[in-house]
ZAMARGU-4260 file (C-alpha; in steps of 0.2 Angstrom, whole numbers, plus 5000, padded with zeros to 4 digits):
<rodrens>
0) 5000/5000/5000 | 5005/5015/4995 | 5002/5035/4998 | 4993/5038/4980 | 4982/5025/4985
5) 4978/5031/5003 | 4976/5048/4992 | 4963/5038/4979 | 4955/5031/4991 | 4950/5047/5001
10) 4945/5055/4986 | 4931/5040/4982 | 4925/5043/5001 | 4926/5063/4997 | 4914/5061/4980
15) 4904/5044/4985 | 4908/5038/4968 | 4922/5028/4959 | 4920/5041/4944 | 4922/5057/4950
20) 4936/5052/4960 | 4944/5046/4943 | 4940/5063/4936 | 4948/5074/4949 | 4962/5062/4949
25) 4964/5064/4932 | 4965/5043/4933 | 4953/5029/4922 | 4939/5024/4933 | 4945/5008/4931
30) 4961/5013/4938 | 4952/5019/4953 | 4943/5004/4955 | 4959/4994/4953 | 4969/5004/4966
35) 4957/5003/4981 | 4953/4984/4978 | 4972/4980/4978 | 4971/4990/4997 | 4956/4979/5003
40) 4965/4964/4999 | 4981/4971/5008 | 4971/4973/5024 | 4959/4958/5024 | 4943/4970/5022
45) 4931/4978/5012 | 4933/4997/5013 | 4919/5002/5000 | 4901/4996/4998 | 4896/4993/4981
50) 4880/4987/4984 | 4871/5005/4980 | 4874/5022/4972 | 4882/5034/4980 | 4895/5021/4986
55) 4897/5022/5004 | 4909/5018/5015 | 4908/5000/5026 | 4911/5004/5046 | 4929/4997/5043
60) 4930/5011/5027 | 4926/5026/5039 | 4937/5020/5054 | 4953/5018/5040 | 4948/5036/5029
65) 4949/5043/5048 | 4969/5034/5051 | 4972/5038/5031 | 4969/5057/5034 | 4979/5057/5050
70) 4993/5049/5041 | 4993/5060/5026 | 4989/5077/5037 | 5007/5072/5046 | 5016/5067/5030
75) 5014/5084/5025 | 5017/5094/5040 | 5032/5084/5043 | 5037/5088/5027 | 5033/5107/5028
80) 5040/5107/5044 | 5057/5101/5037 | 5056/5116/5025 | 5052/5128/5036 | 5068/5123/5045
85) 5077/5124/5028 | 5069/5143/5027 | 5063/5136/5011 | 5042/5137/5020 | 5031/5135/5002
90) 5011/5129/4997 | 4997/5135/4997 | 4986/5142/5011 | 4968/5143/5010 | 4960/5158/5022
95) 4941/5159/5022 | 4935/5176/5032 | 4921/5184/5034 | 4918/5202/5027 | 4924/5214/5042
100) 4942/5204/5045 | 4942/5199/5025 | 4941/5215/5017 | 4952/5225/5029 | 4964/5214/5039
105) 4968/5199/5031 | 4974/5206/5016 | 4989/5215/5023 | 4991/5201/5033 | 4995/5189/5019
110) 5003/5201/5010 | 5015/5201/5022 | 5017/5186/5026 | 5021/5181/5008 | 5033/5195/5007
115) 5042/5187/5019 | 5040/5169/5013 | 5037/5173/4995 | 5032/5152/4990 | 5016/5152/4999
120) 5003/5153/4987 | 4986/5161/4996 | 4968/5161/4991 | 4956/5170/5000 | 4937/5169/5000
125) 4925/5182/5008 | 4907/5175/5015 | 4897/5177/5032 | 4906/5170/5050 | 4893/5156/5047
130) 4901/5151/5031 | 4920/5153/5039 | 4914/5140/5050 | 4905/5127/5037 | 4923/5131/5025
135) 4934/5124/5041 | 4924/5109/5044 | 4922/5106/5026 | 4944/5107/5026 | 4943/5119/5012
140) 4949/5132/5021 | 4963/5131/5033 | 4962/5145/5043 | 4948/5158/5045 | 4944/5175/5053
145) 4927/5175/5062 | 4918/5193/5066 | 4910/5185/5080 | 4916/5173/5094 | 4904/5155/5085
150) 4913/5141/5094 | 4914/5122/5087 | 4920/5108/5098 | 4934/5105/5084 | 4937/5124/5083
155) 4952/5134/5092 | 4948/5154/5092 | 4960/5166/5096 | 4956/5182/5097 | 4970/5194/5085
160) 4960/5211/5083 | 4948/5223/5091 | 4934/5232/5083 | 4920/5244/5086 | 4901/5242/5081
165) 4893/5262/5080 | 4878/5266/5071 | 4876/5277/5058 | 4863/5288/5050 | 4861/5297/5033
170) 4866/5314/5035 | 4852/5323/5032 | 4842/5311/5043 | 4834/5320/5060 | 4846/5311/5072
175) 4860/5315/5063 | 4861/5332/5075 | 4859/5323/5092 | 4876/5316/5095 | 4869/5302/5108
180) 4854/5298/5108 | 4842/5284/5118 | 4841/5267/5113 | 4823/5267/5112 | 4825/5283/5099
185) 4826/5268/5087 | 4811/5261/5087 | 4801/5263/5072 | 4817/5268/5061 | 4821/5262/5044
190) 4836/5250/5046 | 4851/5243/5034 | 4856/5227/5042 | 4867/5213/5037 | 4862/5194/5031
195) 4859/5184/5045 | 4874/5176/5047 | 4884/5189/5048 | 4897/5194/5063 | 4894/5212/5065
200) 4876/5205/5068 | 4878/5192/5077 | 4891/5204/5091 | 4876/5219/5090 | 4864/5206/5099
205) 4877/5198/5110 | 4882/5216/5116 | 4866/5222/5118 | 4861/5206/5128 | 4876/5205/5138
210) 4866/5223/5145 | 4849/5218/5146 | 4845/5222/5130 | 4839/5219/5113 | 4837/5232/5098
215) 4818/5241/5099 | 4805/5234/5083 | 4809/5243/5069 | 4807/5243/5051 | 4823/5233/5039
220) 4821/5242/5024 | 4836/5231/5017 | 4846/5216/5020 | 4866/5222/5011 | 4877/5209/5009
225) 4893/5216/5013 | 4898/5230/5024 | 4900/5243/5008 | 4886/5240/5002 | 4880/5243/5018
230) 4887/5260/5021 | 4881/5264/5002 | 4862/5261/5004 | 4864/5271/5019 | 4872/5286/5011
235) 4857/5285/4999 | 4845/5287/5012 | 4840/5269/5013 | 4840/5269/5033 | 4850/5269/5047
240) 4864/5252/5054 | 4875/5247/5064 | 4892/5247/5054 | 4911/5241/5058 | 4921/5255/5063
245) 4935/5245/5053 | 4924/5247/5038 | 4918/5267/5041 | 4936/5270/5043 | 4943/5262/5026
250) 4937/5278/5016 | 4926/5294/5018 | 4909/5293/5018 | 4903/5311/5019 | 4886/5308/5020
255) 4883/5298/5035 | 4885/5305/5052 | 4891/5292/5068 | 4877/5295/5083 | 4882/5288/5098
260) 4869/5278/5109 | 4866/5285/5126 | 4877/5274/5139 | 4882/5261/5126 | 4899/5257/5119
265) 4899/5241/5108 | 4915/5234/5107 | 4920/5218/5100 | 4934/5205/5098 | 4939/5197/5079
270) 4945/5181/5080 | 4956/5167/5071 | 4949/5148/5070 | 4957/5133/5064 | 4957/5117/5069
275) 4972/5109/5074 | 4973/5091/5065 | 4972/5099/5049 | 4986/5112/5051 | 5002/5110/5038
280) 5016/5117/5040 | 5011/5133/5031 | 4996/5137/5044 | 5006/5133/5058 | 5016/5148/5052
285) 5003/5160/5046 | 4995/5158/5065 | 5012/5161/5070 | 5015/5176/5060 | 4997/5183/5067
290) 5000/5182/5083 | 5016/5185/5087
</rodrens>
């Protein structure tokens, strides 16, 4: 038994088919089939039921795929590991991040990163702190920056940035004058919120109920995807939201005026995840690099 067949054999659990494992593989289907039925005859057991489509895994197949990723997942940080100790750290690093930490921290951070170890190839993909989550599980992403503490029993977080949540109003809006005003002010108001799974949301009502509290009834006059988009409807009128300070701050928006809310300051931490059996030796650096 070899690694390329522990490699085929984890791509036919990955698919649940003997074809599209041969496709990603760039192999014959045949070739597929042949591999993984030389490795059940190595080890005495049938790894693959054949008996329906998808193919699934016997119990035996899901307690080896479980060994064969722990054995491939050290083969490669032993091996990145040796490279990092010959300065010569190179692959790829996949980051998912949700919008806040994704459009204005992580960028400068891998930039710098590869400056300083220019064979690390990053990719990095922008969705909601839900979606970070669903990516690391899913190991398509190796590391993640979360706006909003959602912990996983495979998860580490560790917190690597501050932010602020503040609401906003359009300029010309009648509360844009009154500096502070009472949370109940807000009731009844237009709103610009983000998607659901969203961390700047998700923080607002964990702030608010760590008072008490929870945001008065009001009116969402639209859900924005991403945190410009955001500040763009309410420049145009749209309504008033709760906003990043890390995204106000990126470039002017003259036509929305920050009200502060009577007694209230909503601070919050951004976090790194990752989960520790998956790390190579590429994200043991970049966690490295972020924290130190």
């Amino acid at each position: 038994m070899d690694i390329n067949q522990l490699r085929t054999f984890m791509q036919v659990a990955r698919h649940s088919s003997f074809s599209l494992a041969a496709q990603a593989l760039g192999f014959t289907q045949a070739g597929v089939s042949r591999q993984v039925r030389q490795m059940e005859r190595e080890l005495g057991f049938d790894l693959i039921g054949r008996e329906q489509r998808p193919v699934t895994l016997t119990r035996a197949g899901r307690e080896f795929l479980s060994c064969a990723e722990r054995v491939l997942d050290d083969l490669e940080s032993t091996i990145q590991t040796i490279k990092v100790g010959s300065k010569q750290l190179a692959g790829p690093i996949n980051i998912a991040a949700s919008t806040i930490p994704g459009e204005f921290l992580a960028p400068d951070l891998l930039a710098r990163f590869t400056a300083r170890y220019p064979g690390v190839r990053p990719s990095l993909i922008i969705t909601d702190s839900a979606g970070v989550v669903d990516e690391l599980l899913a190991r398509r992403a190796d590391i993640g920056f979360l706006g909003a503490a959602l912990a996983h029993p495979k998860l580490r977080l560790v917190p690597f940035a501050e932010d602020e949540i503040i609401l906003v109003v359009p300029a010309g809006h009648p509360l844009a004058g009154k500096g502070t005003i009472p949370l109940d002010a807000l009731a009844g108001q237009p709103f610009v919120e983000r998607e659901g799974g969203s961390g700047t949301l998700e923080s607002l009502k964990r702030l608010l109920a760590q008072h008490g509290l929870a945001l008065p009834e009001h009116q969402v006059a639209m859900i924005a995807g991403t945190s410009q988009t955001q500040l763009a409807a309410i420049e145009a009128g749209a309504g008033l939201g709760f906003v990043s300070n890390l995204a106000l701050d990126s470039r002017p928006h003259p036509r929305v005026v920050r009200v502060e809310i009577d007694g209230l300051r909503f601070k919050r931490t951004l976090y790194m995840a990752y989960e520790n059996a998956s790390l190579s030796a590429v994200g043991q650096a970049f966690i490295g690099f972020v924290t130190e």
